[in-house]
N, C-alpha and C positions, 0 to 999 in steps of 0.2 A: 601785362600782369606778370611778376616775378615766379619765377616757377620754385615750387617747395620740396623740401627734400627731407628724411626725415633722421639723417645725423650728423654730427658738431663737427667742426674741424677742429686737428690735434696739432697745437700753435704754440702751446706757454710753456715757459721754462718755470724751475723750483721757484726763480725769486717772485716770477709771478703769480704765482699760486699761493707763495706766502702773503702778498699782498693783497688777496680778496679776503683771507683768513682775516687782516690786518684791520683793512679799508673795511668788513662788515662789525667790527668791535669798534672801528672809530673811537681807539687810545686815549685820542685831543679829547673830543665831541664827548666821550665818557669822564674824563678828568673836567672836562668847566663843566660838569654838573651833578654827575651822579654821587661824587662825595655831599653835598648840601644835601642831599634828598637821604642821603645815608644819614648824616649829621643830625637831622631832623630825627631820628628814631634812636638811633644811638649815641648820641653827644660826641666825647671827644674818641670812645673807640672807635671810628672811623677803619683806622688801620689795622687793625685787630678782623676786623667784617671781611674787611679786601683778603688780608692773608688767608681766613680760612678759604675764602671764595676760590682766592687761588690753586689751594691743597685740594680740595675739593675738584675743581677744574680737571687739575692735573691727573686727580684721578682716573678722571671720567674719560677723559683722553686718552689714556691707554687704549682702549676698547676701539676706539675710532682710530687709531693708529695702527694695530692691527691687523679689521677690518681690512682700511686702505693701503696695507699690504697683499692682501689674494681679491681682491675686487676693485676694480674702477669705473664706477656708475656714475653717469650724471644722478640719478637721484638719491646719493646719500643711503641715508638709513633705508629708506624703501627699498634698497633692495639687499642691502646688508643686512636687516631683520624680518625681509621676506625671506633668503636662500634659510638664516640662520633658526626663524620660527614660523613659517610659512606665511601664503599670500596673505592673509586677511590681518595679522598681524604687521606685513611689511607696509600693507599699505595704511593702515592706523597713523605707524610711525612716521612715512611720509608726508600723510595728513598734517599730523601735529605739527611739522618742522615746518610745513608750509606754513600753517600758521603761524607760527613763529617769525616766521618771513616776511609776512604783509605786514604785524605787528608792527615788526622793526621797521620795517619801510616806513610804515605811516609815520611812527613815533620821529624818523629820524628827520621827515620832510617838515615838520614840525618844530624839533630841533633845530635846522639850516636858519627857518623863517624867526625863531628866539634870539639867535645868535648874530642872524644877520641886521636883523632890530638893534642889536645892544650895538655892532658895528656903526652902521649909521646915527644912530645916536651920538658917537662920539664926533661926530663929523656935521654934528648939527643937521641933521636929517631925518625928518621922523616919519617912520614909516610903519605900519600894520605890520604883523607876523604873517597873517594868513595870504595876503599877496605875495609874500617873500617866498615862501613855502609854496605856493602854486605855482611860480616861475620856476623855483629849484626843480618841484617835479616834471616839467615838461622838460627840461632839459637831461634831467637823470631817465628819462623814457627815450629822447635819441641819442644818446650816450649807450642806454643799454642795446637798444637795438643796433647800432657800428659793432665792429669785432672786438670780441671781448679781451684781444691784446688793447685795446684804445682804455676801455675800464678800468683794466689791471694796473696799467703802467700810470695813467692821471692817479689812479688812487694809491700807487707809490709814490709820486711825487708829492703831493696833497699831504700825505698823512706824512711824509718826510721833514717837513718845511713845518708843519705845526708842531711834531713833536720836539723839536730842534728849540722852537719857541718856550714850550710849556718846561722843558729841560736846564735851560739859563734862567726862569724866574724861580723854580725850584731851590737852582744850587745858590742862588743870592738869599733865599730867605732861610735856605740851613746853614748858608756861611754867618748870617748877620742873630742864628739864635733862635730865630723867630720871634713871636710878639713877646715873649718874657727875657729874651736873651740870653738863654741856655739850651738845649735841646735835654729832653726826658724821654725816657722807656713809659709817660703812661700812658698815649695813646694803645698802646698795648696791652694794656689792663684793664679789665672790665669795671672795675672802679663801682659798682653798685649794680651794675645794667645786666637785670636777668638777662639769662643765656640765648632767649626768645628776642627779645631786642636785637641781639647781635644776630640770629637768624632771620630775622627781618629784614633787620640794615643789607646782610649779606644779598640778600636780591637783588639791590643795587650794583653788589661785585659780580653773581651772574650776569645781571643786564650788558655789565661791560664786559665781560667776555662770551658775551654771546652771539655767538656764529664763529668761535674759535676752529670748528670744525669745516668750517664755509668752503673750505678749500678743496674738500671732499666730492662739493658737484662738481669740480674742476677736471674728475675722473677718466671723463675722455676727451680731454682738452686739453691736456698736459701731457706733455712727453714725458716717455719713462716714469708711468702715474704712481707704480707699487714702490716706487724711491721719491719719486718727487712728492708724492702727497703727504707720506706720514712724513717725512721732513719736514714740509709747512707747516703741519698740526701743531706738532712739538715745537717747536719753534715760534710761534704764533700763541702757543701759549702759556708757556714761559719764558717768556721775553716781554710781553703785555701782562703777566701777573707781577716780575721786579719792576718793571715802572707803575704799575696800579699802589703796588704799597709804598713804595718812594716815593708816588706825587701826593696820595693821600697822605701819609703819615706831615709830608711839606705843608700842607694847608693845612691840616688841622695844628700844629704848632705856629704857622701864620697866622691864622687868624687868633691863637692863645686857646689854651686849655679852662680854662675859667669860664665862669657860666653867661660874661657877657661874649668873650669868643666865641661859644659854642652856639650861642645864641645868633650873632654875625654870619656861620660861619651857616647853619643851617636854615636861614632866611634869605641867602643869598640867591640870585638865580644867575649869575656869572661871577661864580667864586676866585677863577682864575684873573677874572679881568677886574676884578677888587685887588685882589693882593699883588696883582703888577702895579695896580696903580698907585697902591700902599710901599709897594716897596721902590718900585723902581720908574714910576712916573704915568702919566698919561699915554704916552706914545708905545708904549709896551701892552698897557693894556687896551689899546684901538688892535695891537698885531695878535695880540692873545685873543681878540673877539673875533680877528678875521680869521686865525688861526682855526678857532673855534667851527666857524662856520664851515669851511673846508673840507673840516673834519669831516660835519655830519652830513655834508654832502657827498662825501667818498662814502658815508654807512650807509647813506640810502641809496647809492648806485650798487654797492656790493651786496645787500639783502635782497634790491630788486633785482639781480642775475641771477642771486644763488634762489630763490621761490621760484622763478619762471623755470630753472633746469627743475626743480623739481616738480614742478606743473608738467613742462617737457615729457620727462621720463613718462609722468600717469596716463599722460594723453598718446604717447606713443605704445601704450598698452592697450589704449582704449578707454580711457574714463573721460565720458563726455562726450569726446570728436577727437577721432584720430587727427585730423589738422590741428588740433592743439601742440601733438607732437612732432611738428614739422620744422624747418626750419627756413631762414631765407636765404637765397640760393647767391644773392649778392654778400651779403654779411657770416655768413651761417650761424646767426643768432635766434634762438627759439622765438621770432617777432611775437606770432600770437597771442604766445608764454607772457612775453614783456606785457604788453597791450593789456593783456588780463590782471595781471597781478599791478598795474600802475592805472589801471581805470577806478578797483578794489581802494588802494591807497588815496584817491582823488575823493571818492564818495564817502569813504570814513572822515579823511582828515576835515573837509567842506560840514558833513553832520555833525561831527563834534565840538568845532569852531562855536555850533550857534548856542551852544551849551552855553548857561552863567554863567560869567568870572573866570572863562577859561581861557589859557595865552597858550603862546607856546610850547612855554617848560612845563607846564602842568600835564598838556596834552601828552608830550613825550614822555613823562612820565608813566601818567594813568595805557598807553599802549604798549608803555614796554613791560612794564609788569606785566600785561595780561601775556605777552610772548614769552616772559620767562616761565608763568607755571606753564605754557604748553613746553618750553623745552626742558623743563625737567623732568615732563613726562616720558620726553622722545627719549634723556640720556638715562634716564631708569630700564627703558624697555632694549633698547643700545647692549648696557650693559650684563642685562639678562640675556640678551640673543650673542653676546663674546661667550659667555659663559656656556650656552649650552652648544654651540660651534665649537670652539679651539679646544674645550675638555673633551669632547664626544668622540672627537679626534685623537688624543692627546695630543694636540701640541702644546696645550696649558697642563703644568700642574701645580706647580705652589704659585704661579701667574695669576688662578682666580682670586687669590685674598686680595687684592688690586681692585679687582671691579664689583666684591662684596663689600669692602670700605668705601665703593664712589656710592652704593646705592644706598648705604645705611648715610650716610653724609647728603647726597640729594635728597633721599627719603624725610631727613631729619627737618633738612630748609622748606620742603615743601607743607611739610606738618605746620611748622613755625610760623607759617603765613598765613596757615586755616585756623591757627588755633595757640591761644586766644584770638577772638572774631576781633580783627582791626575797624577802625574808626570808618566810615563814610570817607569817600566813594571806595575804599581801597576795598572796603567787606565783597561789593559787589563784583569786583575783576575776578575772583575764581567760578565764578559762576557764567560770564563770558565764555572762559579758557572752557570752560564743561560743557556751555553750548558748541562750539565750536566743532569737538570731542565727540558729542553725542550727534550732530551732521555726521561726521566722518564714518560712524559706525553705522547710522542710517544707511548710506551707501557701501557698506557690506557688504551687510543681509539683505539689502532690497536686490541687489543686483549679483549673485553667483555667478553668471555667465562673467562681470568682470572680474572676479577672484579666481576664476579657472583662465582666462587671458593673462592674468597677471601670473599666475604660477608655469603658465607654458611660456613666458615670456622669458623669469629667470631661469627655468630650463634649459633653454634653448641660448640666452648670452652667458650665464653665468657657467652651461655643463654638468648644473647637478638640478639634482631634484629637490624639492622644500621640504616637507616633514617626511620622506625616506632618500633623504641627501643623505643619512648615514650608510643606507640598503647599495645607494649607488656608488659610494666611494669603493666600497667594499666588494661590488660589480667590478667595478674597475680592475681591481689588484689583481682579483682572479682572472680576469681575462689575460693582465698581463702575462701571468704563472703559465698560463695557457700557452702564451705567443711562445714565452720561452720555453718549454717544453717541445711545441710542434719544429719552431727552427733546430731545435739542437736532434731529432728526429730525422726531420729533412730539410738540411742542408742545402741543397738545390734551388727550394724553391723559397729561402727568407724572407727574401725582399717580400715576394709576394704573401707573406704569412704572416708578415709583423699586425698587431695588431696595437696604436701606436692611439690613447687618447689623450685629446689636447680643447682645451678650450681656450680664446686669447683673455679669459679673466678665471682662472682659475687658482689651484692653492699651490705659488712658488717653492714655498718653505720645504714642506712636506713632500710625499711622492707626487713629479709632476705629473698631472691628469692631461691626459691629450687625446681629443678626437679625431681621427681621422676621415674627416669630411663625412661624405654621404656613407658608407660602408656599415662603420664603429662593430655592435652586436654579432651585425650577421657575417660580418667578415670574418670574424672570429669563428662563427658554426661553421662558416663554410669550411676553414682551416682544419677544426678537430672531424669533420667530416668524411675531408679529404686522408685526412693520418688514418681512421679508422679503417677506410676501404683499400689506404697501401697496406696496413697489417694484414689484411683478409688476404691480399694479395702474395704475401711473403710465405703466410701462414699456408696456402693451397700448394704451394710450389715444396 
């Protein structure tokens, strides 16, 4: 029996850390389809949906960039909006992102088995989705359990080679005009389509940037995490939002702005591997399908990592079984972690299949939306825990108008989607994402003793405290005040006096915090103790 351990090894470099950010948004896998399903709700503004989604993103990023400058957790938000709004909050946020995570997993295995359909198709093979997609997953389950450099690096190559693909059918169909043989400004025009439509559509621009922050459970798996991480974020997400409106804006002028294109264009279920075939033959669109598939086999490898480290983190605090938070001692991959969150995606994708009229794309659709309202709950609650961390601090001052435009903006798309009540089955999906939500807060309040585990836990890695992490920064300073006043007193004994707090995830920017192992506090009384009874001393004589 392998023996378990209960932390990650620290192996990736920047480029690979950008690449789970990458490989979990699946660029390709989101371009051959998320635009039709946009298409379908907002005609030809397609690219208009993607840009804001972008703005919006980028927003919302700031906060998570940050963040992963004074903290590097495997679990993301859980412990980012545990230090910044305490345990029960951190673990909320956790919760939801995990959901978010099985979401995308299921939808993307889903995906693989749509795309790898339209592949074989071309090849005169015809085969089910749901076989396709059950293969995909068992192999993205030993894939994820190997080390997570094996992950990283297939799903930089993978999502390398597709994008490269969907890049040259792009630039032929804006060199050749597109279907009318001019290129126009009004995919960018809302042209009739209340505001609400375009907040709709845009869900489909979340879905593809979603898990832009993925790179974040990377935190103790990445060298030099407080540079290498927010580097990824950024990066990962502006660089995936100019190709999301350059490939949108390309189809939607492929297929024509006119209401039999728009029609085409948003019935399609491999819109990419139509307009290669439209424009540039068959054999383009067989590599655009496989392209395709690749994709969304790199999003469901890199969702299923990034849920299991945040399964990891909860379980290594205690929610459920400490062995959830272990890891294996040949891999050092959170196996358990994996094994859970890929048995989860097996039992959804299998129940849902037996639903009517349902294939693949539809599948992937109806679960990725319900993962987006859970992550715009996570990046509302995100960017309310920056806000009241980096101002409470000052380190933000005119920095918060930044993450009060991501939440009036997140807030906006999430209303858009409740209201007006959307058509069947889509009405139903927020009420999913509210179950889901309402489990999570179940295991609150049922369970204190794990809200007080979890707040000694950020304690103790992170060096501060949760809702009076402000009382302890502020502990801090004055002790230093202290150190330096007793050395410059006596001389003699500094070394021994210094009173030196350090945590290894603590706040870089600002004064650095550092604990001095076991001592910290008391070492300090001992210190002004000692000064007290040399005065006594000085003062008798």
């Amino acid at each position: 029996m392998q023996k378990e351990k209960a932390t990650l090894r620290n192996q990736l470099s920047l480029i690979e850390a950008i690449a789970l950010s990458i490989g979990i948004m699946a660029p390709t896998a989101a371009m051959a389809l998320n635009g039709s399903l946009a298409a379908a709700t907002t005609g030809s503004a397609v690219p208009l949906a993607f840009l804001l989604a972008t703005i919006t993103v980028g927003l919302a990023s700031f906060s998570f960039i940050y963040f992963s400058r004074y903290f590097a957790h495997s679990g993301s938000v859980y412990a980012f909006n545990g230090v910044a709004l305490g345990a029960r909050v951190g673990f909320f946020s956790g919760w939801a992102l995990l959901g978010t995570y099985i979401a995308f997993t299921c939808a993307s295995m889903a995906e693989v088995g749509n795309f790898a359909q339209a592949f074989l198709a071309d090849l005169n093979i015809s085969v089910d989705w749901l076989p396709l997609a059950l293969v995909a997953g068992i192999i993205i389950w030993v894939c994820a359990y190997c080390v997570i450099t094996l992950s990283t690096r297939l799903t930089l190559i993978l999502e390398g080679i597709s994008v490269l693909l969907i890049v040259i059918v792009a630039v032929v169909i804006l060199s050749r005009g597109g279907a009318s043989g001019h290129l126009s400004v009004e995919p960018f025009i809302p042209s009739g389509q209340p505001l609400s439509n375009i907040g709709l559509a845009a869900v489909f621009g979340f879905l593809s940037f979603a898990g832009f922050e993925g790179a974040a459970t990377l935190g103790e798996e990445t060298r030099n995490p407080r540079r290498n991480i927010p580097l990824a974020i950024l990066t990962a997400a502006l660089g995936t939002g100019i190709f999301y409106v350059a490939v949108t804006y390309a189809q939607t002028v492929g297929f024509g702005t006119d209401a039999a294109g728009i029609n085409a264009f948003a019935t399609s279920t491999a819109p990419l591997g139509d307009l290669s075939k439209r424009y540039m033959g068959n054999p383009m669109s067989t590599a655009i399908n496989f392209g395709a598939t690749i994709s969304a086999f790199a999003s469901a490898l890199g969702t299923a990592n990034a849920a299991a480290r945040i399964l990891f983190a909860m379980g290594r605090d205690g929610f459920i079984s400490k062995r959830i938070g272990t890891t294996s001692s040949r891999t050092s991959s959170p196996a358990i972690a994996v094994g859970i969150v890929m048995i989860i995606a097996f039992i959804v994708d299998l129940l849902w299949s037996r639903v009517p009229d349902i294939n693949g794309a539809s599948l992937f659709g109806y679960a990725g939306t319900i993962g987006v309202f859970l992550i715009l709950v996570t990046y509302i609650l995100t960017n309310i825990g920056a806000i009241r961390f980096f101002v409470t601090r000052r380190i933000w001052t005119w920095h918060c108008i930044i993450p009060v435009l991501a939440i009036v903006a997140l807030g906006y798309t999430l209303y858009s989607n409740l209201y007006p009540i959307p058509a069947p089955p889509s009405n139903y999906f927020p009420y999913v994402a509210l179950a889901w939500l309402v489990i999570g807060l179940v295991f609150i309040f049922a369970n204190p003793a794990l809200v007080k585990r979890i707040g000694l836990s950020f304690e103790k890695s992170e060096g501060l405290s949760l809702e009076n992490s402000d009382t302890k920064v502020s502990s801090v300073k004055s002790e230093e005040a202290a150190t330096t006043e007793t050395s410059v007193d006596d001389k003699e004994s500094e070394d021994e006096k210094k009173v030196v707090v350090t945590t290894s995830k603590a706040i870089p920017s600002t004064k650095k915090i550092v604990t001095n192992t076991k001592n910290g506090s008391s070492s300090a009384q001992r210190n002004r103790n000692k000064q007290k009874s040399r005065k006594k001393q000085r003062n008798r004589r």
